[in-house]
C-alpha positions as CSV (number, residue, x, y, z in Angstrom):
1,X,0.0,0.0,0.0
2,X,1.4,3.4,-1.3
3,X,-0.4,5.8,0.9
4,X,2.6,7.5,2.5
5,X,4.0,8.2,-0.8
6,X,2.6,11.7,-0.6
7,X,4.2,13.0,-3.5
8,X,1.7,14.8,-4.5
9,X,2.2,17.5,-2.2
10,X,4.7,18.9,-4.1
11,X,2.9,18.1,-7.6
12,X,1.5,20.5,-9.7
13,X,-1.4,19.5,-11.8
14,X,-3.2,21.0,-15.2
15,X,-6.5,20.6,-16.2
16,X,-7.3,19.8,-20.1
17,X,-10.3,20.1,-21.5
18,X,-9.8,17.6,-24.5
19,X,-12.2,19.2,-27.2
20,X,-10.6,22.8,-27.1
21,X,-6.6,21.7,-26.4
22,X,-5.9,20.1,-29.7
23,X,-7.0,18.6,-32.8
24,X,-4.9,16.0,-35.0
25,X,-7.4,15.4,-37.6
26,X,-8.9,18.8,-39.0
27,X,-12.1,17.9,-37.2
28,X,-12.4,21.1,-35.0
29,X,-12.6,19.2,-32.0
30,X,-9.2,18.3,-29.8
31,X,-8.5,14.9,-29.4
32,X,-6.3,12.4,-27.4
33,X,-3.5,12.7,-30.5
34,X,-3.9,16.5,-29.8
35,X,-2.6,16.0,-26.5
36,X,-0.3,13.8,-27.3
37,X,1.0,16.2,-29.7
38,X,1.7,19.2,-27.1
39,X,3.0,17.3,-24.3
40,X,6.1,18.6,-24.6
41,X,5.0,22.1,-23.7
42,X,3.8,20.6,-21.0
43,X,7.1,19.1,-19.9
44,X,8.3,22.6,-20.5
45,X,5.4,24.1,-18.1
46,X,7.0,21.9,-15.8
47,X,3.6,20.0,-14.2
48,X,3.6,16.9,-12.8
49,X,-0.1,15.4,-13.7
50,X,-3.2,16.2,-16.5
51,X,-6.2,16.1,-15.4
52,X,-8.7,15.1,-18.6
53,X,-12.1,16.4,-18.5
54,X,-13.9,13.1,-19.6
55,X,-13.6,11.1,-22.7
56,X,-14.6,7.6,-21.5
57,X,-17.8,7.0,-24.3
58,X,-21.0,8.7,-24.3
59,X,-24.0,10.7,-25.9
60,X,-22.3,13.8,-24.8
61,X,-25.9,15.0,-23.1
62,X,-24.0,17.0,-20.4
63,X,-20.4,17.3,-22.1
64,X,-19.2,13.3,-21.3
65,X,-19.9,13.5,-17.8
66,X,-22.7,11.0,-18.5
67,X,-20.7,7.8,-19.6
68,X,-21.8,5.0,-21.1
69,X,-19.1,2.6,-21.8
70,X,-16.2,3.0,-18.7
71,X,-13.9,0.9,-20.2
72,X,-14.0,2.7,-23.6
73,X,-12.8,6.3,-25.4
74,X,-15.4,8.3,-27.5
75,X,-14.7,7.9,-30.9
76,X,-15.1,12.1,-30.6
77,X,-11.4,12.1,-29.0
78,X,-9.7,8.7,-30.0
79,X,-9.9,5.0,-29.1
80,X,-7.9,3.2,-26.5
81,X,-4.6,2.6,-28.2
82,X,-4.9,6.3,-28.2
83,X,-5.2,6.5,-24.9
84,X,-2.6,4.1,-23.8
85,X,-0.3,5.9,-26.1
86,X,-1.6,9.3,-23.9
87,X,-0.3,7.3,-20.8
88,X,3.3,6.0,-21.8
89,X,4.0,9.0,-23.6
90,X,3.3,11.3,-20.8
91,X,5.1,8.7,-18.7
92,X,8.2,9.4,-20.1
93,X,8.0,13.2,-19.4
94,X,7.3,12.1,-15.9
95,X,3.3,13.1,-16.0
96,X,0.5,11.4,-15.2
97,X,-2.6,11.3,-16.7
98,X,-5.7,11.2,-13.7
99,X,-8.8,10.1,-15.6
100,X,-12.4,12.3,-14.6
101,X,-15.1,9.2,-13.2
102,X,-18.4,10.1,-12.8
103,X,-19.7,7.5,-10.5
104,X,-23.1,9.1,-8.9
105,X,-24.9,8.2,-12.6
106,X,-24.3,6.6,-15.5
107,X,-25.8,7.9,-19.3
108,X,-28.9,6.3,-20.3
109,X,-27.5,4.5,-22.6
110,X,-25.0,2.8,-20.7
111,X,-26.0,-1.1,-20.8
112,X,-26.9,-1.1,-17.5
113,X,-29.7,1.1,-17.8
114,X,-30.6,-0.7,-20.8
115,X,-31.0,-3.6,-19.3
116,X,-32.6,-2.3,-15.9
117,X,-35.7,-1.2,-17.9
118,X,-36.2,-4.3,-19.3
119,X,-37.9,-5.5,-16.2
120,X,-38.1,-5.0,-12.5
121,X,-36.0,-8.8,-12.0
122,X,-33.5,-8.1,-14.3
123,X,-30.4,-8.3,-12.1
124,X,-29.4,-4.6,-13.4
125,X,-32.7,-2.7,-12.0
126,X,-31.4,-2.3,-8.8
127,X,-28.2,-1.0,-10.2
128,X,-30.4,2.4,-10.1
129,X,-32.8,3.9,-7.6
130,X,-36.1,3.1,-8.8
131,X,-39.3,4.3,-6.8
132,X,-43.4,2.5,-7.8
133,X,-45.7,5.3,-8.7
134,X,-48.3,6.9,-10.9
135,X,-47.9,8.4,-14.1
136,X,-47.8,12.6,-13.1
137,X,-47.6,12.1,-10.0
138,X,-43.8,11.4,-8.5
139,X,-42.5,10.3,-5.3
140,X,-42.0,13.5,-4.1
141,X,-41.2,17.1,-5.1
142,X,-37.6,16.5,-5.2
143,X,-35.9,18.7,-8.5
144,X,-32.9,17.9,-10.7
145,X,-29.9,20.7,-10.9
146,X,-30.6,21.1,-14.7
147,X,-34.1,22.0,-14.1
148,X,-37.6,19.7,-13.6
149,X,-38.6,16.8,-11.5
150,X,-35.4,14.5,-10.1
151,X,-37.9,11.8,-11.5
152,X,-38.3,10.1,-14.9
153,X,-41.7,7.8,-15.7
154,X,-40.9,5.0,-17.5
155,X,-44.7,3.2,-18.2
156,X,-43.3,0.0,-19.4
157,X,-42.2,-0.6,-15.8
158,X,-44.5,1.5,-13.9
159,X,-41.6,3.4,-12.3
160,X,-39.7,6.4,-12.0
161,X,-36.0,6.7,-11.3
162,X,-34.2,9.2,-9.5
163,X,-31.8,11.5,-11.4
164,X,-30.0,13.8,-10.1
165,X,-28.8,15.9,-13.3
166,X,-30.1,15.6,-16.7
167,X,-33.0,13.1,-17.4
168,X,-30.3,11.3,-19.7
169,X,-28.2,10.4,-16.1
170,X,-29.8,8.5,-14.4
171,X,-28.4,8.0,-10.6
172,X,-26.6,4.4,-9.6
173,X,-27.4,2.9,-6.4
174,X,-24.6,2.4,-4.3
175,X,-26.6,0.5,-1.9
176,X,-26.1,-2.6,-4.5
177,X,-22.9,-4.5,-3.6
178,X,-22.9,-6.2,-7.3
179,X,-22.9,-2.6,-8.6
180,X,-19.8,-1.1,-6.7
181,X,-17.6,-4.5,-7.3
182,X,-18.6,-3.5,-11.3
183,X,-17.2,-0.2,-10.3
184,X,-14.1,-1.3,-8.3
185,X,-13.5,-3.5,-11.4
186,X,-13.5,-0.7,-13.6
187,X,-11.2,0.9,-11.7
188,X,-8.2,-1.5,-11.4
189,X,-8.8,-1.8,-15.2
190,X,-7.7,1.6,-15.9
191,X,-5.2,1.7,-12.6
192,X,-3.7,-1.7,-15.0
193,X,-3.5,0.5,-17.7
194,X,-1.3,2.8,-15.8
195,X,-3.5,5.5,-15.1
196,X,-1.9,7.5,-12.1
197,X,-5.2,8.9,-10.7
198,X,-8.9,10.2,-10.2
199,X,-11.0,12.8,-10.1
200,X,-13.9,11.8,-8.7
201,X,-17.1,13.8,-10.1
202,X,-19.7,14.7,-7.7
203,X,-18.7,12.2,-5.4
204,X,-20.6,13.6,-2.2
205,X,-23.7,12.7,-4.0
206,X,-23.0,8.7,-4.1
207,X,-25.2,8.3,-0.9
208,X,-28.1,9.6,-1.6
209,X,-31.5,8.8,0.3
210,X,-34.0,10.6,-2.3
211,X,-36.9,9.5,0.2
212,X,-35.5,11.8,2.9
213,X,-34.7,14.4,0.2
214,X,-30.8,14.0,1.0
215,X,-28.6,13.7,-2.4
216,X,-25.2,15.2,-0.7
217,X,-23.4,13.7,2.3
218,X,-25.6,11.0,3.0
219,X,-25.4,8.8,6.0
220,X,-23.5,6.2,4.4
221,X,-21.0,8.4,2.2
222,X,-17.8,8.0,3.9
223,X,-18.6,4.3,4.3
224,X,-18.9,3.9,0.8
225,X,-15.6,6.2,0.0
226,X,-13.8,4.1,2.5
227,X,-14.3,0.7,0.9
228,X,-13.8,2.3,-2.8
229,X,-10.8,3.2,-1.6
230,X,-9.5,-0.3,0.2
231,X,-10.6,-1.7,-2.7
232,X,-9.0,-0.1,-5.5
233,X,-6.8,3.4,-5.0
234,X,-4.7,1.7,-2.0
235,X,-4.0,-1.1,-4.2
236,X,-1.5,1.8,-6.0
237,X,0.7,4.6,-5.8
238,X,-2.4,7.5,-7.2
239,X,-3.8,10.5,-7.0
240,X,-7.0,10.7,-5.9
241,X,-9.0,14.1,-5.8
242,X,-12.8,14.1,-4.2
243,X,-14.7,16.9,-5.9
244,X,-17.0,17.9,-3.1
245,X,-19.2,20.9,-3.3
246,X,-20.9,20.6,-0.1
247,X,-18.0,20.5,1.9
248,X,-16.3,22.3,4.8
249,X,-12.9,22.0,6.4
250,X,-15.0,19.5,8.7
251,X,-15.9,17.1,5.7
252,X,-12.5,17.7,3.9
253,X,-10.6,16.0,7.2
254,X,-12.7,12.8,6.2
255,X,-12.4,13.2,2.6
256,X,-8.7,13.6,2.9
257,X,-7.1,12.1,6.0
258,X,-3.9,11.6,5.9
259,X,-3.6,8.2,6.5
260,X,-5.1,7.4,2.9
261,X,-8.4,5.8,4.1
262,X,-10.8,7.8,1.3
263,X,-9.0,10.1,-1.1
264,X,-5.6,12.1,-1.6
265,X,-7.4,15.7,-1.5
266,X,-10.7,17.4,-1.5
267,X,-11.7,19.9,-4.6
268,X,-14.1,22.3,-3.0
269,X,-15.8,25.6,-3.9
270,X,-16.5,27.6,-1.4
271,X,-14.4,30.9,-2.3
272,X,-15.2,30.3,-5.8
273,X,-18.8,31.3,-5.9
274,X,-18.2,34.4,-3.8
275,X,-19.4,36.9,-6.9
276,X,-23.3,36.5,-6.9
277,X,-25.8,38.1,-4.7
278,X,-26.7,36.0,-1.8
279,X,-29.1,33.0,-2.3
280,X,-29.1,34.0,-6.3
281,X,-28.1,31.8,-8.9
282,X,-24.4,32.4,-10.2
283,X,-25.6,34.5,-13.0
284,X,-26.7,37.4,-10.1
285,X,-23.1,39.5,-10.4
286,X,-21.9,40.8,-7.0
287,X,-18.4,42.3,-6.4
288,X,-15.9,40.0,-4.7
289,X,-15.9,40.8,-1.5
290,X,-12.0,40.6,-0.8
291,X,-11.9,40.7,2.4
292,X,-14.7,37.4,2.8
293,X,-12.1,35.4,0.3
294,X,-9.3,36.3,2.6
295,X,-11.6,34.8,5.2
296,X,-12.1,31.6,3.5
297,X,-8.9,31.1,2.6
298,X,-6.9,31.6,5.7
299,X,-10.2,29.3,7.2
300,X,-8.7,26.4,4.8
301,X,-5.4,27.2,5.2
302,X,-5.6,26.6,9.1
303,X,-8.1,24.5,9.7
304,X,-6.6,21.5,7.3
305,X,-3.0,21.9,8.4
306,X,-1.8,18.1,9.7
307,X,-5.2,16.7,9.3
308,X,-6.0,17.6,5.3
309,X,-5.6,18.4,2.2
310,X,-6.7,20.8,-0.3
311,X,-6.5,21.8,-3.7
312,X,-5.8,25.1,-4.9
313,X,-7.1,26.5,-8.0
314,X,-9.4,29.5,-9.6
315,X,-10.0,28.0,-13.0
316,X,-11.5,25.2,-14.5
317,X,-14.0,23.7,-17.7
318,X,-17.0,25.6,-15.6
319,X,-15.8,28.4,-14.8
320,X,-15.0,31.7,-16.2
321,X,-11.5,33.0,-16.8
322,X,-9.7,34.0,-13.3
323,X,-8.0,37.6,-15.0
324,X,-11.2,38.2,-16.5
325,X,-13.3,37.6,-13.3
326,X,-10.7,38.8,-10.1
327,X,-8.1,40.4,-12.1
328,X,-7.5,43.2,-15.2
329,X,-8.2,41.8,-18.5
330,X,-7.2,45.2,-20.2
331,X,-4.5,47.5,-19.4
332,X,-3.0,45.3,-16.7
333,X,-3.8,41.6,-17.5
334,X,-0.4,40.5,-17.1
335,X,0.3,41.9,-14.0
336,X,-2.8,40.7,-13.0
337,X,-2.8,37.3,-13.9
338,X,0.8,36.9,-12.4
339,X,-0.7,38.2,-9.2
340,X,-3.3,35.8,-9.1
341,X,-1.4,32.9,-9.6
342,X,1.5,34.0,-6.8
343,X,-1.6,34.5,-4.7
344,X,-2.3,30.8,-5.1
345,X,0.7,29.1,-5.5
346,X,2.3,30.3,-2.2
347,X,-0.3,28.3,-0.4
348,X,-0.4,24.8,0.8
349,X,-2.3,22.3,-1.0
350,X,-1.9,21.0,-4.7
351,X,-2.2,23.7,-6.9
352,X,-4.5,23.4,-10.9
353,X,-3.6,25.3,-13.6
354,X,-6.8,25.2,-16.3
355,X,-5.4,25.2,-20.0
356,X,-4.8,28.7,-21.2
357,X,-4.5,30.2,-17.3
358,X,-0.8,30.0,-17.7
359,X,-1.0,32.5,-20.8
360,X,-3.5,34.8,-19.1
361,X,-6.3,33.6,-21.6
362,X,-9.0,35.8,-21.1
363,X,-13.3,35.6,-21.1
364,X,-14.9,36.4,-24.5
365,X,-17.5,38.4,-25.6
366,X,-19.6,36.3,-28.4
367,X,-23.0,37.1,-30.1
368,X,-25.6,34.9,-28.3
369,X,-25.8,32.7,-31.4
370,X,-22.2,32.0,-31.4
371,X,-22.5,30.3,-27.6
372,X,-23.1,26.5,-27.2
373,X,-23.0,25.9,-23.4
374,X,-26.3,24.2,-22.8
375,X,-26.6,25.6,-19.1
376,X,-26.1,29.4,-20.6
377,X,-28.4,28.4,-23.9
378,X,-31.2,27.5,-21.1
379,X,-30.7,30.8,-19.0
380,X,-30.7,33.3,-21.9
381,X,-34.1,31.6,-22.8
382,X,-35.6,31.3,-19.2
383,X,-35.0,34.9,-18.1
384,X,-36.0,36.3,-21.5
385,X,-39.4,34.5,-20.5
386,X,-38.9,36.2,-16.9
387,X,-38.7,39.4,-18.5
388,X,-35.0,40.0,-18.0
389,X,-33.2,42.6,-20.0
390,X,-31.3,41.4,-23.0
391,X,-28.4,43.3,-22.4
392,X,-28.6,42.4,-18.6
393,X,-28.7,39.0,-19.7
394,X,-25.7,39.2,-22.1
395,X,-23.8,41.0,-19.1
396,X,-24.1,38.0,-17.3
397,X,-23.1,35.8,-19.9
398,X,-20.3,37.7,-20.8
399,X,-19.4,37.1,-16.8
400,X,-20.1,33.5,-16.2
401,X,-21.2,31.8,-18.8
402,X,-18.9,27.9,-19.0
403,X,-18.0,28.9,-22.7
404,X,-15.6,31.6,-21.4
405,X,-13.3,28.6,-20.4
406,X,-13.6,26.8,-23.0
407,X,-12.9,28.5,-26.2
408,X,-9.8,26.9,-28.1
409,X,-6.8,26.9,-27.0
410,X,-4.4,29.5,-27.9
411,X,-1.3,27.9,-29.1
412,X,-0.2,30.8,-31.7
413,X,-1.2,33.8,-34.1
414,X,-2.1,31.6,-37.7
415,X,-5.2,30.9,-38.7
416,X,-7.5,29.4,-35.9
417,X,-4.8,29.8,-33.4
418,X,-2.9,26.3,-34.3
419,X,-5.8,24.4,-32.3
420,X,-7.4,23.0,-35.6
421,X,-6.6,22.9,-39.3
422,X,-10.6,23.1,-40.0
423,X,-13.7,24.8,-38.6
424,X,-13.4,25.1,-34.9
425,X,-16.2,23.3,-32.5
426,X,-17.0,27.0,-30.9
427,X,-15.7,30.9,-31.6
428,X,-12.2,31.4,-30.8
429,X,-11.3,34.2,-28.8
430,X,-10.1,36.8,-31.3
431,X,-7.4,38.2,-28.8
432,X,-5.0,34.8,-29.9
433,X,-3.1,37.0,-32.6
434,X,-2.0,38.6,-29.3
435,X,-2.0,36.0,-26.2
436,X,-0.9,33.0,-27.2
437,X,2.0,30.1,-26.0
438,X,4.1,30.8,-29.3
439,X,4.6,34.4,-28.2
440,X,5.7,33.3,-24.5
441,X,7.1,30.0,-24.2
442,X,10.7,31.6,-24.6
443,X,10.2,34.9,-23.2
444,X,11.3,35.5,-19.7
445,X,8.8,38.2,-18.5
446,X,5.3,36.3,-19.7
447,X,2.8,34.8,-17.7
448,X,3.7,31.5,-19.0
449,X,7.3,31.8,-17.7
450,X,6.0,32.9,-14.1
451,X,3.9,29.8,-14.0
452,X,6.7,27.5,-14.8
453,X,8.6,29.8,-11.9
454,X,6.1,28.8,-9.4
455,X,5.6,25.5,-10.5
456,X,9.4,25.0,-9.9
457,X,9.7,26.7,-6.5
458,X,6.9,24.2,-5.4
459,X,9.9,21.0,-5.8
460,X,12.8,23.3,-4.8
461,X,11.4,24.6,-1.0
462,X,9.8,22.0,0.8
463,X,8.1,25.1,3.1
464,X,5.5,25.3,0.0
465,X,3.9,21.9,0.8
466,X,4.4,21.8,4.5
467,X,5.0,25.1,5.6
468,X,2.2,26.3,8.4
469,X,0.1,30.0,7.3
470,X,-0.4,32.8,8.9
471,X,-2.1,35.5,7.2
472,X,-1.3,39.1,7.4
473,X,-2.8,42.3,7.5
474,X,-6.4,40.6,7.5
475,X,-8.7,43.5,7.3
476,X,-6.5,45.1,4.6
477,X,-8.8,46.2,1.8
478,X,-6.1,45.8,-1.1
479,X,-3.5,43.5,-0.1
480,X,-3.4,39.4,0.3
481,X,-0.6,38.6,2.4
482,X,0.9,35.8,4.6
483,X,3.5,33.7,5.6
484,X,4.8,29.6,5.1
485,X,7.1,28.7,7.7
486,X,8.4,25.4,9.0
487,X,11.7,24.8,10.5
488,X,14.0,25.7,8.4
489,X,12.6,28.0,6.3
490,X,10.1,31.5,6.3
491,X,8.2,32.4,3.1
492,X,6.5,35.5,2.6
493,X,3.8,36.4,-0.4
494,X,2.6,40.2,-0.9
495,X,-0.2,40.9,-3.3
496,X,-2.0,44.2,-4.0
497,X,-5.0,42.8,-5.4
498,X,-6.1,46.1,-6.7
499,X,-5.4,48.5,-9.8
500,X,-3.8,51.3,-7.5
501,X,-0.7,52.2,-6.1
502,X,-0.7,51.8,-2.0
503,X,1.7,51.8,0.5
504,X,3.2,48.9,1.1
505,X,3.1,48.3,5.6
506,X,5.6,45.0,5.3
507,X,8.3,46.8,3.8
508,X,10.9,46.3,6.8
509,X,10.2,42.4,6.7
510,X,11.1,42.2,3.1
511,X,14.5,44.0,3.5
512,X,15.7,40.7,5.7
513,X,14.8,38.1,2.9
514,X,15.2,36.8,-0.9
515,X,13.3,37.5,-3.7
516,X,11.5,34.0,-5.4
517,X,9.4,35.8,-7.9
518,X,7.8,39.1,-8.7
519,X,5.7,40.2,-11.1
520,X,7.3,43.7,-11.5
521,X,10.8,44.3,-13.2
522,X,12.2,46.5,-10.1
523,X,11.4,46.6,-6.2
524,X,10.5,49.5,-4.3
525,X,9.5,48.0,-0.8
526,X,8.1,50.8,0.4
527,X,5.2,50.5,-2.5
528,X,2.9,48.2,-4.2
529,X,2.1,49.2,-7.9
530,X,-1.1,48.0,-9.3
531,X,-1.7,44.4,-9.2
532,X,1.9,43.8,-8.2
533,X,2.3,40.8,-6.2
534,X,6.2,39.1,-4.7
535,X,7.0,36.2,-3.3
536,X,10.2,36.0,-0.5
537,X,12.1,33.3,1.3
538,X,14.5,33.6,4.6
539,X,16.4,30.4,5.6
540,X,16.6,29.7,9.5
């Protein structure tokens, strides 16, 4: 059992989102080839791991996160010789690849659910959570996150089953032994295949007890997490990464003990959906209040020390661009984005980096008819029928909607921005004559080079994974700052998170230690310019 192996403390990871990264064939879409093709900039980026946003098969209802076949690649990205050519190539450039498992539901389609319609003894019905009923009228009032009843009729069985998301996924029922040994199967297929890890979607959900109206952290959740675990990720030397929106630092010491008994670390939201009115829906703007996010982090920070661990990020495929959202996408996106990710990457846990952050990619501005996100398709519609504003709407959009994030990547200034020979999938993001890898990779000052910095510093000081923080200055208005520290080392991170020029209080304390990385050219200690952010290191 590998479960004190912890290197992943010092690992960085990067998130892909296949179908924007690369294509190989002229399709428009990326592909597993694609990836394969750019792994070297990875290797120059200096990461450790890639985290693929699905590509097991499916109908693609809810972008692959409803699978039908586990133990196959949709023909959309590849096959599996593509896949296991993905795994040893990235082997040899010392990265992983950690495979995204959705194991709340399955798609519709998956045979399982075929079969469990069939009739209420075929040994797959109880592989979902079926309920008896009448037509119109379901168990109870329970809704599904994309809208409607969490219950489906199906009149050839005079049923309903539960479904937490789309009608398409349909939830499993972890309460079946047979079905989590088909899982734990799965699993040790792929860890045979030399997959280094998981992300586990929605995994808080596994336990649900519709009846009582509980989907998240259900009585049996860590139960079930436990035996996944024995059973399959202890078996090797993994990453293992619970995503967990319902969670607090309380939860995220079960999710992530330390002595390997559920998962490696816990991917939680709580600072992330800090700009929206309260009880709104994410699409209600409200400023960030900075001085709540320096709350929430320093509450993760300390409250997960020796007993956790957490992951670090402000990007990924469903969010909107971090320099775009928290930082200066205009006159001082790089400073900004170089701010933001010193910010992060000074903290303990395992930091993400989403495709395109390390570039400063930035949110788009499309015609409505030029968007394809289903969730921002559906919200345009349903507040137009609310009598919303169209340009309050589109303000919004522009804001949040999932399509800021994933718009191709920006590899260079030809045609299409070297992410496709043909028509792209979605818009790109016209600013790629201007941000893109080509015009970075080999220029000292970009954003790209300061994420390869940070990701370095991460392996070279040891107080970055297991240094205790303190945070400074906590009612500050403008500035982010605290300290690492273990015993032979002191780190100290200063960020002006604003577009002003303010004094800068911790002046005296900088004078005593070394400069890691800044995002200005020239010091003055006695000032922060706008957006500038530093990072510092004293030896015992």
């Amino acid at each position: 059992m590998a479960v004190n192996n912890k290197w992943w403390k010092n690992a960085v990871i990067y998130q892909i989102y296949p179908r924007s990264f690369q294509d190989s064939n002229g399709d428009g879409i990326g592909d597993l080839q694609g990836i394969i093709q750019r792994l070297d900039y990875l290797e120059k980026l200096g990461i450790d791991a890639i985290w693929l946003s699905p590509v097991c098969r499916s109908p693609q209802d809810d972008n692959g996160y409803d699978i039908s076949d586990y133990q196959d690649i949709d023909p959309m990205f590849g096959n599996l010789d593509d896949m296991e050519r993905l795994i040893a190539e990235a082997r040899k450039r010392n990265i992983r690849i950690i495979m995204d498992l959705v194991l709340n539901h399955s798609s519709d389609e998956h045979r399982w659910f075929l079969e469990a319609k069939k009739s209420r003894e075929n040994p797959y019905h109880d592989y979902y959570v079926w309920r008896d009923g009448v037509e119109g009228t379901p168990p109870n009032d329970m809704r599904a996150s994309f809208g409607g009843s969490a219950w489906e009729w199906v009149p050839e069985l005079q049923q309903y089953y539960f479904h937490q998301f789309s009608v398409k996924q349909p939830d499993l029922n972890w309460e079946n032994p047979k079905l989590r040994r088909e899982i734990y199967d799965m699993i040790l297929w792929w860890m045979d295949k030399g997959v280094g890890g998981f992300r586990l979607d929605v995994i808080d959900q596994i336990a649900k007890e519709p009846d009582l109206h509980i989907t998240g952290n259900g009585p049996r959740l860590h139960e079930f997490i436990r035996e996944l675990s024995k059973e399959t990720f202890q078996k090797g030397d993994l990453i293992t990464v619970g995503e967990a929106w319902g969670a607090d630092p309380e939860r995220a010491k079960l999710y992530s003990n330390p002595d390997g008994s559920e998962f490696s670390m816990v991917f939680q939201f709580e600072h992330i959906m800090l700009d929206q009115q309260e009880g709104k829906e994410k699409w209600d703007l409200a400023p960030l209040p900075f001085l709540k996010l320096k709350e929430i982090f320093n509450r993760w920070q300390c409250e997960l020390y020796g007993c956790g661990w957490n992951s670090l990020f402000w990007d990924n495929h469903d969010l909107p661009r971090i320099v775009s959202r928290w930082g200066n996408d205009g006159k001082y996106r790089v400073e900004s984005a170089k701010m933001l990710a010193i910010l992060l990457h000074g903290m303990q846990g395992t930091p993400y980096i989403y495709q395109g952050e390390e570039l400063g990619m930035t949110n788009v501005k499309f015609d409505f008819e030029d968007y394809r996100d289903i969730e921002t398709v559906n919200m345009h519609r349903e507040r137009l029928e609310k009598g919303y504003a169209e340009e309050e709407i589109m303000k919004s959009i522009y804001a949040k909607s999932r399509d800021n994030a994933r718009t191709p990547m920006q590899w260079d200034d030809t045609e299409h921005a070297g992410f496709t020979e043909g028509t792209p999938w979605i818009r790109l993001n016209p600013n790629y004559t201007e941000i893109n890898a080509a015009s970075q990779i080999n220029d000292p000052d970009s954003i790209f080079s300061c994420y390869r910095t940070l990701v370095g510093l991460r392996k070279q000081y040891p107080v970055l994974a297991d240094g205790r923080f303190e945070m400074l200055l906590a009612d500050d208005e403008d500035i982010f700052a605290y300290t690492r520290e273990d015993e032979t080392s002191r780190l100290l991170v200063i960020c002006n998170f604003h577009d002003k020029e303010i004094p800068c209080p911790l002046s005296r304390e900088q004078k005593e230690m070394k400069l890691l990385v800044g995002n200005y050219k020239d010091q003055n200690l006695e000032t922060l310019r706008p957006y500038e952010a530093r990072m510092y290191i004293s030896e015992k």
